[in-house]
N, C-alpha and C positions, 0 to 999 in steps of 0.2 A: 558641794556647789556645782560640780562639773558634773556628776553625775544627774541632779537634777537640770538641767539644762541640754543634757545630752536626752533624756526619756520622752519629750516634747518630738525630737527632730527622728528619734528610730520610730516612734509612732505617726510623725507623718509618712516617711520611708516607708515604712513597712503599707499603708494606705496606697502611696504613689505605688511599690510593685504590686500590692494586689488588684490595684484598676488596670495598671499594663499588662498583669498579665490575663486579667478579665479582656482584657481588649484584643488581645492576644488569642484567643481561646476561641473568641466570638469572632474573630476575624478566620481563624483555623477551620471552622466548622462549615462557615460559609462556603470553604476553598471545595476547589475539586479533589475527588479520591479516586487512587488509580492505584489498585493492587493486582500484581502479577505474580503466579507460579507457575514455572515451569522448573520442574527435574533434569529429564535426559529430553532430546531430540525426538526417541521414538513414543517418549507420553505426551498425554494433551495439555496443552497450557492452560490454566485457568484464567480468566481476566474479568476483575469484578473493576466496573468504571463507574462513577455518579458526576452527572453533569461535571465531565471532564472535556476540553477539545479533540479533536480527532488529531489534530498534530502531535498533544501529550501523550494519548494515549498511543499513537504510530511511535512514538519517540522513545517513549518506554519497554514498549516492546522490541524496538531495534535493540535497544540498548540489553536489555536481559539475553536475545537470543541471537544476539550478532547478525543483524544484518545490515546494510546502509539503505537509507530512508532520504527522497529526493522529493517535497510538498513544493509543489509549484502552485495548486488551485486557489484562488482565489478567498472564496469559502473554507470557513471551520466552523463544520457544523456540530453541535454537541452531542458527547455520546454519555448514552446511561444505557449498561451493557453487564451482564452476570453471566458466560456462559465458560465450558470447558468443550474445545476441539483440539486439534493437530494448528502446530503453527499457518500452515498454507490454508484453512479450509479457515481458520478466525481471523486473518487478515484480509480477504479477499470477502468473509463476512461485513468487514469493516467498513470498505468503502466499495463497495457493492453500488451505492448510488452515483460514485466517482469515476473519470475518468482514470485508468490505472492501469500500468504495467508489472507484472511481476516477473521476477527472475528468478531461477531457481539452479543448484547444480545437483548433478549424482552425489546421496551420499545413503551406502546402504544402513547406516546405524539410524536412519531416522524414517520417520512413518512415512510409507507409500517410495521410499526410496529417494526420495528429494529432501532437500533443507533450501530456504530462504535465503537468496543472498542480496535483495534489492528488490526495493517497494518504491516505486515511481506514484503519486499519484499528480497527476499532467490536469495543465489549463483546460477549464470548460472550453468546448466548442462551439454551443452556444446551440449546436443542433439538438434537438427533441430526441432520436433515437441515437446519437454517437456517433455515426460515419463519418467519415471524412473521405471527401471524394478525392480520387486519384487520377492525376495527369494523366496520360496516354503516354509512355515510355518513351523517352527520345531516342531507343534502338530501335523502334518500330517503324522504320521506314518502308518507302517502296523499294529500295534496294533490297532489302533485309526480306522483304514480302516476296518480291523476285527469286534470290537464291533458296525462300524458303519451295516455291513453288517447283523449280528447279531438281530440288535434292528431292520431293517429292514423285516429281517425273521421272528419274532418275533410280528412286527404288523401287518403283511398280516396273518399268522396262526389267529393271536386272532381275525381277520375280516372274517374268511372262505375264503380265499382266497386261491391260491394255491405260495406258497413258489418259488418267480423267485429272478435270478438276478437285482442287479439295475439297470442295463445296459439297459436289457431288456425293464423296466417300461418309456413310453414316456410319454415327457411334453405336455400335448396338450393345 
């Protein structure tokens, strides 16, 4: 009696896992793929991406080849990506259209003598070609313009030279 009573409820069980994990499956498939190799420092990383984020995919690769990764932009634009380079030349692949800092230190064991140690990619500016204009230095005074003029007049007299403005002097 328990046994027939029990064959009802593993066949529906077994029903319910097979839809979960049909749902399961199809939900998987959907997701983004993000596969990395990389070996040693001085081979090239492979990086196969399909409609992944640019954040998972920066994030993934921080994590495989140790470096620390700082997304401040706004935007995550999707990457679909199949290529093999050196880490510095496929990161800088990456957000190419992004505003972006990269850091790097001496390390002879890896290709071109650098390794990664910090990937910035920084808030849009909103400008079309990327500039950002820069102040005028608050040491650039007339004082500062003075002593420059100064020290100038000062090393043409000690060379027998005759005392001009800097204006004057071309770069040739």
């Amino acid at each position: 009696m328990i046994r027939r009573s029990l064959a009802p409820c593993i066949a529906r069980g077994s029903f319910v896992l097979f839809g979960a994990l049909m749902a399961v499956g199809s939900c998987d498939a959907m997701a983004e793929q993000v596969r990395i190799d990389a070996a040693a420092c001085d081979s090239p990383v492979h990086l196969v991406a399909r409609d992944a984020t640019l954040t998972s995919v920066l994030k993934r690769l921080a994590d495989t080849l140790h470096f620390e990764i700082v997304y401040q932009a706004r935007n995550d634009p999707p990457v679909n990506a199949d290529a093999r380079m050196n880490a510095n030349e496929l990161v800088r692949e990456l957000v190419r259209d992004m505003n972006f800092s990269l850091e790097q230190t001496v390390d002879a064991a890896c290709a071109q003598g650098r390794r990664l140690v910090k990937v910035s990619v920084l808030p849009e500016t909103g400008d079309k070609n990327g500039s950002v204009p820069v102040p005028g230095s608050a040491w650039q005074t007339a004082e500062t313009a003075r002593v420059a003029r100064q020290a100038l007049s000062d090393y043409l007299r000690s060379h027998g030279m005759d005392d001009v403005p800097q204006e004057a002097i071309a770069v040739r």
